[in-house]
C-alpha positions as CSV (number, residue, x, y, z in Angstrom):
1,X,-5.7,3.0,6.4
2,X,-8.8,0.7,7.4
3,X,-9.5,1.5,11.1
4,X,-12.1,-0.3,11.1
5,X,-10.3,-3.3,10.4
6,X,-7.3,-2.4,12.5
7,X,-9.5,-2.1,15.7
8,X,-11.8,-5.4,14.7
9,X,-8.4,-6.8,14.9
10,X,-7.0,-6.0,18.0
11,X,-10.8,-6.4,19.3
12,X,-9.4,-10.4,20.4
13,X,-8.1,-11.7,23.4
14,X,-6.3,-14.1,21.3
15,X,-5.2,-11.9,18.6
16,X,-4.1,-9.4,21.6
17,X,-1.9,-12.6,22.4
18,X,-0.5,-13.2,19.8
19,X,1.4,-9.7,19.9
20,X,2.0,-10.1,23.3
21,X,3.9,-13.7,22.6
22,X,5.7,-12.4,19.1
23,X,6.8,-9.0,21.0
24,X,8.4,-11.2,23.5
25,X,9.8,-14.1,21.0
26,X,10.6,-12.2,18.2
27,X,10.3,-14.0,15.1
28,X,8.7,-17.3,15.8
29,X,7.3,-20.3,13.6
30,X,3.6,-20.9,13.4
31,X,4.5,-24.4,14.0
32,X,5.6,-23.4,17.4
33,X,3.0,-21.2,18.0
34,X,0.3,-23.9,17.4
35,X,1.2,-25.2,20.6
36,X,2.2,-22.0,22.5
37,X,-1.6,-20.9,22.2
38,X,-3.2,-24.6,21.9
39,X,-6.0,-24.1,19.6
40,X,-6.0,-26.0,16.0
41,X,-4.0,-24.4,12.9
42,X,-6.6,-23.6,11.2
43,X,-8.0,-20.7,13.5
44,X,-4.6,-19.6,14.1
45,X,-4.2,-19.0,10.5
46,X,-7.4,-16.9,10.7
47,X,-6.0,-15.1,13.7
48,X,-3.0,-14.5,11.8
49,X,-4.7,-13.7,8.7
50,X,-6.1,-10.8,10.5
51,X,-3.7,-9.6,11.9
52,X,-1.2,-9.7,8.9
53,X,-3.8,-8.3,6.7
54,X,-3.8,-4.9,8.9
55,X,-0.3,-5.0,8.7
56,X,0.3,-5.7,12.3
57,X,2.6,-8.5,12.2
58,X,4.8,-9.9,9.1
59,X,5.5,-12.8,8.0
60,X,8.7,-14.3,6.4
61,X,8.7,-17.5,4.8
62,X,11.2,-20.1,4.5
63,X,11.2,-23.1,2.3
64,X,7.6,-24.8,4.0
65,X,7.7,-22.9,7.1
66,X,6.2,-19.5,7.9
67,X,7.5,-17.0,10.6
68,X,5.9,-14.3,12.4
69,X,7.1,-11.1,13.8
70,X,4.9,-8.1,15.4
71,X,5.6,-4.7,12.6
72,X,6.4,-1.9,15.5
73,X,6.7,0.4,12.5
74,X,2.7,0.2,11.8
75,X,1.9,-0.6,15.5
76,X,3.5,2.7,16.1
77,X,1.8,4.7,13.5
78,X,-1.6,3.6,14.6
79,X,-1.1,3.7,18.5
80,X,0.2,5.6,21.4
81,X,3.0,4.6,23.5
82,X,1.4,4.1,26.6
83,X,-1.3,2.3,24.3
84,X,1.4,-0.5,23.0
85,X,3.1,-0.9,26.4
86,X,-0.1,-1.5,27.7
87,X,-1.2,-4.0,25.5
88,X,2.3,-5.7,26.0
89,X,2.1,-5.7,30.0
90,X,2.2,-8.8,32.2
């Protein structure tokens, strides 16, 4: 495990965010998600990129769409529980 990478990660307002807005939503389309954080595609990929390559969030693909989802299961192994639910408060 690359803590290094795991901690640049969460090191973003925006990336922090994104897990705020997926933990809420549940699986949501990046197409929606453009919009939902109004910055252009292409640095929501790299904020995405990120944060699916330390295993944060998952993605599941259908046909030319791509979904998102928060992984609890890893968020879980790397942080507390008062860690998570603060990152996830209002």
């Amino acid at each position: 495990m690359d803590y290094q990478k795991i901690f640049h990660s969460l090191s973003d307002p925006k990336r922090i965010l994104i897990l705020k807005v997926l933990n809420e939503k549940g699986l949501t389309c990046v197409c929606e998600m453009t919009d939902l954080f109004n910055i252009s595609q292409s640095k929501l990929s790299y904020h995405l990129k990120l944060l699916l390559d330390t295993n944060l969030i998952i993605k599941v693909s259908d046909g030319k769409w791509n979904y998102y989802n928060i992984n609890n299961k890893e968020l879980k192994k790397i942080l507390s529980k008062n860690s998570i639910l603060e990152i996830f408060k209002d």
